[in-house]
C-alpha positions in Angstrom: 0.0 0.0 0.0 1.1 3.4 -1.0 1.1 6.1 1.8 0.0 9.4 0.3 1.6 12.7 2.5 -0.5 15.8 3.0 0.5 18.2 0.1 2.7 21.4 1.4 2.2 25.2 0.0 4.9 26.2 -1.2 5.6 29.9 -3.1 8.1 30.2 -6.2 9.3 33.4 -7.9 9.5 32.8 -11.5 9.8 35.2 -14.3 6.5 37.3 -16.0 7.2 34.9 -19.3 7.4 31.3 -17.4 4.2 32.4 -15.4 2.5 32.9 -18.6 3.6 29.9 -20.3 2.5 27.7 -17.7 -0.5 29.4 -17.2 -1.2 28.8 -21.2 -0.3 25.4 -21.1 -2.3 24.6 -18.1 -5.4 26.3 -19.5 -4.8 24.1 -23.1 -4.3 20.3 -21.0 -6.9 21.7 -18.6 -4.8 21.9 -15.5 -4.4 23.7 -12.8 -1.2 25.6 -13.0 -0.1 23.5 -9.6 -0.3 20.3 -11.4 1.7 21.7 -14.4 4.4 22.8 -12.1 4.0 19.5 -9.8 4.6 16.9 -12.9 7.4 19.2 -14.0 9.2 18.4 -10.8 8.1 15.3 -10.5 9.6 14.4 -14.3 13.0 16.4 -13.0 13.3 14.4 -10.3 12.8 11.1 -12.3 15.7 12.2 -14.5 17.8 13.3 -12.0 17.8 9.9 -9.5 18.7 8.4 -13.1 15.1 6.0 -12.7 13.8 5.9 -16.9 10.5 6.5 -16.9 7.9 3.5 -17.8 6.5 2.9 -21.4 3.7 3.2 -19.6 4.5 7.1 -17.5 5.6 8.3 -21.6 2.3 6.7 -22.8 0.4 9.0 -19.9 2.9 11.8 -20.4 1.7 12.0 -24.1 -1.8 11.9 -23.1 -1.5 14.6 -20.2 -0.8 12.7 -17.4 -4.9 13.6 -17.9 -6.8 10.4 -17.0 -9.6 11.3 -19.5 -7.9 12.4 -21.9 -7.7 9.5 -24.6 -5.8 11.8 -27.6 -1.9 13.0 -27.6 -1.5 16.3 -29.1 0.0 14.7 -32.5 -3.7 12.9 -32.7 -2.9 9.3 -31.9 -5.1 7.5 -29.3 -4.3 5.9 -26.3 -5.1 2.6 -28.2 -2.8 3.9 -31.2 -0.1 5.0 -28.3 -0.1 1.2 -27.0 0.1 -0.4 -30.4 3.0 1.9 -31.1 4.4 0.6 -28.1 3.6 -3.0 -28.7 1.1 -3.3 -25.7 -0.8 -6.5 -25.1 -4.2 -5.8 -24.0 -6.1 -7.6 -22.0 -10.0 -7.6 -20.6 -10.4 -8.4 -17.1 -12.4 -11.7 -16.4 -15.7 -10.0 -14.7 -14.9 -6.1 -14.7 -15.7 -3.8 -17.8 -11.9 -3.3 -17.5 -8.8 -3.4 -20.0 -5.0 -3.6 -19.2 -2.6 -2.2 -21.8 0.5 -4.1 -20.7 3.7 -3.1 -22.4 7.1 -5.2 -22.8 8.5 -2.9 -20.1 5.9 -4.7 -17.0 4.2 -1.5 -16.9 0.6 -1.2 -17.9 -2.1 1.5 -18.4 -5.7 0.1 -17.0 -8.8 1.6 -18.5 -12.5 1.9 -17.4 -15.3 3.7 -18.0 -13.9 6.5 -20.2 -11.3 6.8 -17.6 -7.3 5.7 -17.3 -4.8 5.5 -14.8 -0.9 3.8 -14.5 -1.4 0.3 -13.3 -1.4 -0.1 -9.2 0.7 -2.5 -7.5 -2.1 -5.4 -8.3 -3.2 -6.4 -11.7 -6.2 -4.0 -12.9 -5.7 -1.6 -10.2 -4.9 2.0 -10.8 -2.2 3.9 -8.9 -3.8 6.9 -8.3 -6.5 4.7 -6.1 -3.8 3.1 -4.4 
């Protein structure tokens, strides 16, 4: 089980032009500008401890990291994305579920005109976790 912190406040000082741009980019993916700034890090700090990110983080990254958002800004669906990426898909035995595993191990699970990163279980989504 993943244990989830409380999030801290914290204040930046960035220039006029960055504010802008994230506050453009936010309003285009339909973000808050918090969230824009938070995966920023978030990818920094995946570079930076040297960790490669998933098939499955790019395939999310291309979509967003939005989990209803099922088109990549070039127009390729998640479906398309997975192919792409040579993803096995599978539907779960009694759940209107489906598991886009990738060669990697990691997976994308959708439901419902929703998606999330795999959990730690088969079928489970991270973000409930």
């Amino acid at each position: 089980m993943t244990v989830r912190l409380p999030k801290a406040r914290v204040t930046l000082d960035i220039d006029h032009e960055l504010l802008v741009w994230i506050t453009t980019y936010a309003k285009e993916q339909g973000k808050s500008r918090n969230e824009v700034v938070g995966e920023a890090v978030e990818r920094f700090r995946t570079a930076k401890e040297g960790r490669k990110m998933t098939t499955a983080e790019r395939v999310a990254q291309m979509l967003g990291d939005d989990g209803t958002k099922f088109e990549a800004e070039d127009g390729r669906t998640l479906d398309e994305l997975a192919e792409a990426s040579e993803a096995r898909i599978a539907k779960h035995e009694t759940e209107e579920l489906w598991r886009h595993l990738f060669p990697d191990g990691s997976a994308i699970v959708e439901q419902g005109g929703a998606w999330d990163i795999e959990g730690s279980e088969p079928f489970s989504w991270a973000g409930a976790e």
